[in-house]
N, C-alpha and C positions, 0 to 999 in steps of 0.2 A: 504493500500500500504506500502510495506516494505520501511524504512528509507535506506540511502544508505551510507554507508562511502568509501570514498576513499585514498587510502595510497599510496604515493608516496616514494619510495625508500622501501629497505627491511632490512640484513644483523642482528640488534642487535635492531635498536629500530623502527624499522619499523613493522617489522615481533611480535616483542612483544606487540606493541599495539593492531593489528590485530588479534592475539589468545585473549588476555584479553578480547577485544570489544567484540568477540564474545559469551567467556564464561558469560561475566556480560549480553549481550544482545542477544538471542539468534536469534530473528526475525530477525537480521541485516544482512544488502547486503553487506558484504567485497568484495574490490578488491584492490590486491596490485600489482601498477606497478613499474619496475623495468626493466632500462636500459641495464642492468648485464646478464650474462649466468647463475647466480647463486644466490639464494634468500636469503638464511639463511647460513651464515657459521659464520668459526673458525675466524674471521679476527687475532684475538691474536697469532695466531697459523703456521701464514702462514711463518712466519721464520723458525720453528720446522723444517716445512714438505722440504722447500731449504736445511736446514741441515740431511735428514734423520732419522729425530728424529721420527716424525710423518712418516712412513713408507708408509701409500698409500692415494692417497688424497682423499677417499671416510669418511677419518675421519676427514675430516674437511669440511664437507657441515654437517649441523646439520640437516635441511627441507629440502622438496622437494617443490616445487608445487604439487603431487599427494598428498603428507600426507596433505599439506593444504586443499586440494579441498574435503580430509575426515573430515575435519574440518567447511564445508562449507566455506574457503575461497577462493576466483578464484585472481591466480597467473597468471601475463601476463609478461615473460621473456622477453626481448630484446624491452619493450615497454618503449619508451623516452617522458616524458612531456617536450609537448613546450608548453604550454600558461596555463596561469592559469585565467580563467574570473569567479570574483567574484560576479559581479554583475548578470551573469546569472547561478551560481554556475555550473560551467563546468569546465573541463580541457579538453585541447585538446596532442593528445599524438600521435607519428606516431611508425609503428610498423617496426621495425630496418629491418627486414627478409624481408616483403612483400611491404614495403616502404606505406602502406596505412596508414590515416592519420584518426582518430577516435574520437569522442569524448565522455567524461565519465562524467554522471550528479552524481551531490555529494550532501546529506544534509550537511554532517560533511567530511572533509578533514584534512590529517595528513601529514607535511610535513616531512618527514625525509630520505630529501637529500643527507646525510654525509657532509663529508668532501671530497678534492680533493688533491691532491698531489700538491707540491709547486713546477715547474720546471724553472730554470733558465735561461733568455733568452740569454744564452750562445752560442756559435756557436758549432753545430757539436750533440748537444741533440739528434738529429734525426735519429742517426747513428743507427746501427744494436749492438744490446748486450750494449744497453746505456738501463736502469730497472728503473722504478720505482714500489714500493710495496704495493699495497692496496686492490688487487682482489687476489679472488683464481685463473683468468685467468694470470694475473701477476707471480704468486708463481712457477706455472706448466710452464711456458717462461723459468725462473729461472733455475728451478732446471733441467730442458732438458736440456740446454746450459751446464751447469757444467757437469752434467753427459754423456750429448755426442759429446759435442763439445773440449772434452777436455781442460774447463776453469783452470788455473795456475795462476794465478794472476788477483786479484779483486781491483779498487777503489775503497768504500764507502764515498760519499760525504755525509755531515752531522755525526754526534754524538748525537742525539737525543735518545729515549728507542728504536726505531726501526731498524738504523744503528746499534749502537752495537749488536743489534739482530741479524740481520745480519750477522755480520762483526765474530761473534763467527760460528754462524751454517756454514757459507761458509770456517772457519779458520777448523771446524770439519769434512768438506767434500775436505782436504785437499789443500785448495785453499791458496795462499799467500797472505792476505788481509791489503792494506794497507788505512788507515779512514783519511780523511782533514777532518777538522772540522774549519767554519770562525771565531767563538766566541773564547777568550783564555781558554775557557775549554770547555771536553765535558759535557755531562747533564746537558744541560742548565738551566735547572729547580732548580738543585742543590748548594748547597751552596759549595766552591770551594775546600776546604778542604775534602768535599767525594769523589768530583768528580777526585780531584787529585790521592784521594785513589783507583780510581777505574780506572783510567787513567795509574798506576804504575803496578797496577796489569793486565790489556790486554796487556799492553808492555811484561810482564815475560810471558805471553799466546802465542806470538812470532805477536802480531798485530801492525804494524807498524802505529802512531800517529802522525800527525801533525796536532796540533790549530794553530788560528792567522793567516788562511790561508786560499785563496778564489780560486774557481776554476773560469776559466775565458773561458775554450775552452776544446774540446774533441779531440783529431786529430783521424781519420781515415784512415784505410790501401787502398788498389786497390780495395778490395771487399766491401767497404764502412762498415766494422766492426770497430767497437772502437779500437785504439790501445794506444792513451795514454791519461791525463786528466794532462791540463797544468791549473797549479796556479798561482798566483803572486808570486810564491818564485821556481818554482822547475816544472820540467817535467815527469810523473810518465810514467811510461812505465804497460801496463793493457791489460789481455784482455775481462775484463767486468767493466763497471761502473754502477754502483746502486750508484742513487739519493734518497738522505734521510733528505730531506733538510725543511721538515716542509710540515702538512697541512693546506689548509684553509678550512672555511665551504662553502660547495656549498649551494650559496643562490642566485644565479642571477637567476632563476625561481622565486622566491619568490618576488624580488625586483623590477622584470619586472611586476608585481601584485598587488603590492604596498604595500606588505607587510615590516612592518620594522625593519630596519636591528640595531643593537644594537653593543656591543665590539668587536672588529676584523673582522665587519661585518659578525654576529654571527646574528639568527634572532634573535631578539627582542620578549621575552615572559613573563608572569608572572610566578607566582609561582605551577598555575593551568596548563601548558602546552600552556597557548592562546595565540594570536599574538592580532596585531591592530584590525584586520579585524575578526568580527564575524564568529564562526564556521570553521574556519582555527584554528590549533593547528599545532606548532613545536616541534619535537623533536629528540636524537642525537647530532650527528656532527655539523649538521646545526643550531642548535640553542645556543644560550649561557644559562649560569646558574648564580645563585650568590652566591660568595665568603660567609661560614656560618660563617666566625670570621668577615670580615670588612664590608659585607650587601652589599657590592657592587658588579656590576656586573663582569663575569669572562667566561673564555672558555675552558672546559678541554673534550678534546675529549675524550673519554673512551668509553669501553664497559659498565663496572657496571653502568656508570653515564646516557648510553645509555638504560638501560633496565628501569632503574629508572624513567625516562621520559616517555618512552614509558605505560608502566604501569600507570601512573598518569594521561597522556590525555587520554587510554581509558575509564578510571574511570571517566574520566568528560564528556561527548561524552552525555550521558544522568544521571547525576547524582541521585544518588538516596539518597535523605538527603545533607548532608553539602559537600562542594565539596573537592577532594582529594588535595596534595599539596604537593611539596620539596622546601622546606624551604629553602635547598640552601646545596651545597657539598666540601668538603675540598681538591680536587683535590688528594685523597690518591691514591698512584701508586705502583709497587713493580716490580724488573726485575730482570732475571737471567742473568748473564755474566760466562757462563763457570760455577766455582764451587762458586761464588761472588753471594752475593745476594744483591739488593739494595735497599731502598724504603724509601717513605719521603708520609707526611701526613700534612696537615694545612698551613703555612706561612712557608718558608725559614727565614734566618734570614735576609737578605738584604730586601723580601717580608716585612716583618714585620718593619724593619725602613723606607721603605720607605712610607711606611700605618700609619706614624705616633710614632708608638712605641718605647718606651725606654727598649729595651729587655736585658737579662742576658743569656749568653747560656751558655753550658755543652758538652763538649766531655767526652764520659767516654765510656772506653773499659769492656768487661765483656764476661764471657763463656754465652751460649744461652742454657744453662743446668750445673749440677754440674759439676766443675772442673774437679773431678774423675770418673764420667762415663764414659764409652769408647763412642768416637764419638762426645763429647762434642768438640764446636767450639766455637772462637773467635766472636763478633760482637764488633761494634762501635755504640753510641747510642748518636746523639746530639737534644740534647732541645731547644729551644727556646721558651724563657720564659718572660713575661711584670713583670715587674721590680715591677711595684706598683701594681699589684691586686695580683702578683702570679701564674697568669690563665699561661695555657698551652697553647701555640699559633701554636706550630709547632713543629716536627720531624725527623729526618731522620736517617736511620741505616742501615749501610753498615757490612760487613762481609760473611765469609762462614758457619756461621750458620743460626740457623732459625730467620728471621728478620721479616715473614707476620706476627705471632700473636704480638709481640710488638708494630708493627705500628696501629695493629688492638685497642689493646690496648689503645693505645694516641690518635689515632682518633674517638675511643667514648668518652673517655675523655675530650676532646675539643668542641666534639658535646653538650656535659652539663655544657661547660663552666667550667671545672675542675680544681684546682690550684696542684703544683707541691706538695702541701702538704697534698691533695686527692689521688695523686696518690701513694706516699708512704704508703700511709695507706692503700690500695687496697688490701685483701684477694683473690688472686691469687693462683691458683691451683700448688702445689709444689710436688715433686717425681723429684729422681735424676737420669730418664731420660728425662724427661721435663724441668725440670729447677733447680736455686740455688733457698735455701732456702730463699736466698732477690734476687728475679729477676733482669735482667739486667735493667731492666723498673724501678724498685722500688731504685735502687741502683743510675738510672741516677738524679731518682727527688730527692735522701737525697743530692747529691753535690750540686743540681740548689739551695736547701734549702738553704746549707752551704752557697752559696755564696752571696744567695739574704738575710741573716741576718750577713754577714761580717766574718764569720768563715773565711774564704779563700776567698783569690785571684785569680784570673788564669790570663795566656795569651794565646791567642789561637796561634797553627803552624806559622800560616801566620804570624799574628804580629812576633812573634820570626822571623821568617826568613828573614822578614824586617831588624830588627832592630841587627843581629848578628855581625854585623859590629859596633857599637855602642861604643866605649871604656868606655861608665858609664855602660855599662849592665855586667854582668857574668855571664855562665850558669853551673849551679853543678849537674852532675849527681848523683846521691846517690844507684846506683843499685851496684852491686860487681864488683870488675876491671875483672871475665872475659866474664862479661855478656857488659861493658865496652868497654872490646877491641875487642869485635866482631863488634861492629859497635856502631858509638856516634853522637852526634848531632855534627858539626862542631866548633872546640873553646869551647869547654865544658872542663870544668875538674872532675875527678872523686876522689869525698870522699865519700864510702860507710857508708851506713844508722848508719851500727854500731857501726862507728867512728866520727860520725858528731860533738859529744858532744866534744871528744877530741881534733878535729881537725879544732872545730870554728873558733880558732884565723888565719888558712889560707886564711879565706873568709872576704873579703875585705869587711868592712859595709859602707865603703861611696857610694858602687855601688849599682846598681839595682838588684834583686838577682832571676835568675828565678831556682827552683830547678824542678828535671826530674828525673824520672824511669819509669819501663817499662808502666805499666797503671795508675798510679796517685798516688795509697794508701802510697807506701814507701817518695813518695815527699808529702804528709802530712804530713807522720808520722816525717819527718825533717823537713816542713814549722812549725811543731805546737815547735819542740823541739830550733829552731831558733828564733822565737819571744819571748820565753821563755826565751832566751838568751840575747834579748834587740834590736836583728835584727828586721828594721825598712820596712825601702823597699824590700819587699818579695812576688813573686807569684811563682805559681806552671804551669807548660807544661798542661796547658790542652788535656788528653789520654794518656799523655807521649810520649815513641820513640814509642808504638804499635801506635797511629796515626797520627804518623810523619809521611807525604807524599811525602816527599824529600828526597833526598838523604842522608846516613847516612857515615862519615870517620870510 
C-alpha cells in the first residue's frame, strides 16, 4: 500500500516539498490542499504585475494543478483545512465551491500555511478599494481598480519591502502615492541611517512620506468606497488604500492540533523541518527558523528561506542515511525602489547590540564597478562588525548600483564565520565592468580593519546630527570650496585637503574635530596629516556628505 503525504498550503514551500517528495520517492501519494485559486506563483512579483512591469499575469503562476497531476501530484484548489487529528492521522478539509466537507488520511503531513496579512482593527477596513497584498487574486483587484477605475491617488499604510513595493509600481502607473509609516523610519529591519537614505530618495521619486504616524480610520464616500485614511496627525484624502502593515504566520490550524507554536507564534520546528508531534513537518511562512550568528530562534518570511525548508522536510519524509538539515538563515533580503537598490544580510547593528555585542561599524561609499566604466554607480556598504573576534556579523548596502552580489558576498562570509580580515583578502573576480580592482566589499572591511586596530576614528551621521549643536565639536570639511558651496553639512567650515597643512592653526584643538569629504579617503588623508600635527581629538564622517541623509546648507 502506497505511503501517503499530505500538504497543506502550496505557493513556495508547499509546492517544493511536494515535487522533491516525489522525485526522492516515487511510490508516494501526494496531495496538496490549498485554500487559494492558485497553487504555485510569483508571490515576489505581485507588485511588478500592479505596476505593469510584469505585463500579463499568466507570468506569475509558475504551476498549474494539471502540470502537477503530470507529476503524479493531485492539487485540490479552493480546499480549506479545518481540523487537523493527529491521533487518527487525518485532516478534515471542506471544499470552498461544493461546500462538502472531506477527509484526507496522511502517513506524513507538511504544514505550510504561510503567512496572513496583519489588518488593523481600525474602522472603515471593510470598505471597497481598502487592499491588502499576498494572492495573485489580491494583485488582479489591484491593478483593475487602477486601470479602470481611474485610481489618482493611493494610501500605502506600512513601509515594510512590500509597501515600498508598492508605493513605487503604483507611483509608475501614474498614481499619486502617499506611504504612513507608524515606526520613525521606514524599513524597519534597517538600521536608520539607510533607511533615511532610502527615505530621501522616494521623497525626490515624488512619494509622499510620513513616519511616526498611525492610521486610526478609513472614511468612506455614499458608495461605500474608501475616500480618505485618517491618522493621529492628519487627514489624507485617497482613492485607494493598501495595507502593508506586516504579516503573521498562519498557525491557528496547527495550534488547534497541538502543534507548537514557537517566536511570533511561528510553528515550533527543529533543524530537520519536525514539529512536536511525530510525522507532522512545518514549513514556510508558518514556521520559524534560527538566527545562524546568535542560535536563536527567529522569523523571516521569505521565498529563498521558503524553498529551503520545503526541500529539507521532503528529504526527511523517509530519509535515506543521515537526515537533511538548515542549520539556521541570516535573514538576507535585497529590494528595488525605483533605480535604488537595497539589501542587508546577518544582524543590523542595533540586532547585534542588542544580542549582546560590542560591535564596530563602517559606512563606506564606493563605485559597484571601476570608477571609469561607463554605467558605473555609486553604492553605500555598512558592516557591522564584533569588536573582539573581528567576525563579520552583519551588512547592509544601499545605492543605484549593483548591491545582490556584495550582500551575497558577506552572507557567505558570515555563514563561515568570516572576520573583516578574511574578507579583505578575498580573491574576487575583477574587470572594469564588474568591479574596482579593490571591490566595494574589500574596501569596506580594510576601514572596519583601520578602525578595529585604532588607525581611525569615525562618527556615524546620526551621532553628528545629534551632537551639531554642540559648541566643543567643529566640523571641517576638506573637499574644494566649490564642491563646498554646493551643499555642506550645516556649521561646517571649509579648509580644502591641500591647504590643511597651512591652514592648521584655524582649527581650534581644544575642540572635538570631526573632519568630512565627499566619501571618506580625503578626510583620512587630513585625519592622518592632523594627528601628525599633534591634533588630539579627531574623527572622521563616517561615508562622508555621499551618506549624509539629511539635509545639506
Amino acid at each position: 500500500m502506497k505511503q501517503k503525504l499530505l500538504v497543506i498550503g502550496g505557493v513556495a514551500s508547499g509546492t517544493k516539498a511536494a515535487a522533491k517528495a516525489v522525485r526522492e520517492n516515487p511510490d508516494l501519494e501526494v496531495t496538496v490542499l490549498t485554500e487559494e485559486d492558485y497553487i504555485s506563483y510569483a508571490g515576489c512579483g505581485l507588485p511588478y504585475y500592479i505596476g505593469n512591469v510584469i505585463k500579463d499575469k499568466k507570468h506569475l503562476t509558475v504551476m498549474t494543478p494539471e502540470k502537477f497531476k503530470e507529476k503524479d501530484i493531485t492539487v485540490l484548489l479552493r480546499h480549506r483545512a479545518e481540523k487537523i487529528v493527529p491521533a487518527g492521522k487525518k485532516v478534515i478539509a471542506k471544499d470552498l465551491v461544493t461546500g462538502d466537507v472531506k477527509d484526507f488520511a496522511y502517513d506524513k503531513l507538511i504544514l505550510a500555511t504561510g503567512a496572513k496579512p496583519v489588518v488593523p482593527p481600525i474602522p472603515g477596513v471593510g470598505l471597497k478599494n481598502v487592499y491588502t497584498l499576498r494572492s495573485v487574486t489580491d494583485a488582479l483587484k489591484i491593478r483593475e481598480a487602477v486601470e479602470k477605475e481611474g485610481i489618482k491617488k493611493a494610501v500605502v499604510v506600512g513601509g515594510g519591502f512590500i509597501g515600498l513595493e508598492v508605493a513605487e509600481n503604483l507611483t509608475l502607473q501614474g498614481v499619486k502615492v502617499t506611504l504612513v509609516e507608524l515606526l520613525d523610519q521606514i524599513l524597519p529591519n534597517f538600521d536608520r541611517e539607510i533607511a533615511l537614505l532610502a527615505e530621501k530618495y522616494l521623497k525626490e521619486k515624488g512619494i509622499e512620506i510620513h513616519t511616526g504616524d498611525k492610521a486610526v480610520a478609513v472614511e468612506g464616500d455614499a458608495d461605500g468606497k474608501a475616500k480618505a485614511l485618517v491618522t493621529e496627525k492628519m487627514k489624507i484624502d485617497t482613492d485607494m488604500v493598501l495595507l502593508s502593515i506586516g504579516v503573521k504566520p498562519n498557525t491557528q490550524l496547527a495550534a488547534e492540533a497541538g502543534v507548537e507554536l514557537g517566536v511570533k507564534d511561528a510553528i515550533k520546528v527543529n533543524e530537520n523541518m519536525e514539529t512536536n508531534i511525530p510525522d507532522i513537518y512545518a514549513v514556510g511562512d508558518c514556521a520559524e527558523n534560527i538566527n545562524l550568528i546568535t542560535g536563536r530562534p527567529a522569523w523571516y518570511p521569505m521565498g529563498s528561506t521558503a524553498n529551503k525548508m520545503g526541500r529539507v522536510a521532503a528529504l526527511n519524509l523517509y530519509p535515506k542515511g543521515e537526515k537533511e538539515s538548515l542549520k539556521g538563515v541570516l535573514g538576507t533580503t535585497v529590494v528595488k525602489l525605483f533605480d535604488m537598490n537595497v539589501a542587508r544580510t546577518g544582524l543590523s547593528e542595533r540586532e547585534a547590540r542588542n544580542a549582546g555585542y560590542d560591535v564596530v561599524t563602517v559606512l563606506v561609499p564606493a563605485h559597484d564597478r571601476a570608477h571609469y566604466y561607463p554605467g558605473a554607480k555609486n553604492i553605500i556598504t555598512k558592516l557591522v562588525v564584533d569588536r573582539a573576534s573581528h567576525r563579520v556579523l552583519g551588512a547592509q548596502i544601499i545605492g543605484e548600483g549593483v548591491v545582490d552580489k556584495p550582500i551575497d558576498i558577506i552572507a557567505t562570509v558570515i555563514t563561515f564565520k568570516g572576520t573583516v580580515e578574511d574578507v579583505s583578502k578575498l580573491d574576487l573576480a575583477y574587470a572594469p565592468p564588474f568591479s574596482s580592482a579593490m571591490s566595494s566589499t574589500i574596501v569596506a572591511a580594510n576601514v572596519a580593519v583601520n578602525k578595529l586596530t585604532g588607525k581611525l576614528e569615525g562618527i556615524s551621521p546620526l551621532e553628528l546630527k545629534e551632537r551639531l549643536s554642540d559648541p566643543g565639536l567643529q566640523v571641517i570639511d576638506v573637499r574644494e570650496e566649490a564642491e563646498y558651496l554646493v551643499g555642506a553639512i550645516p556649521g561646517s567650515r571649509n579648509i580644502p585637503l591641500k591647504t590643511i597643512k597651512i591652514r592648521a592653526g584655524e582649527i581650534d584643538r581644544s575642540k572635538e574635530t570631526v573632519v568630512v569629504c565627499k566619501i571618506g579617503l580625503r578626510a583620512y588623508l587630513a585625519y592622518t596629516t592632523l594627528k601628525h600635527l599633534g591634533f588630539g581629538n579627531i574623527k572622521i564622517l563616517d561615508g562622508g556628505v555621499a551618506a549624509w541623509p539629511f539635509e545639506l546648507e
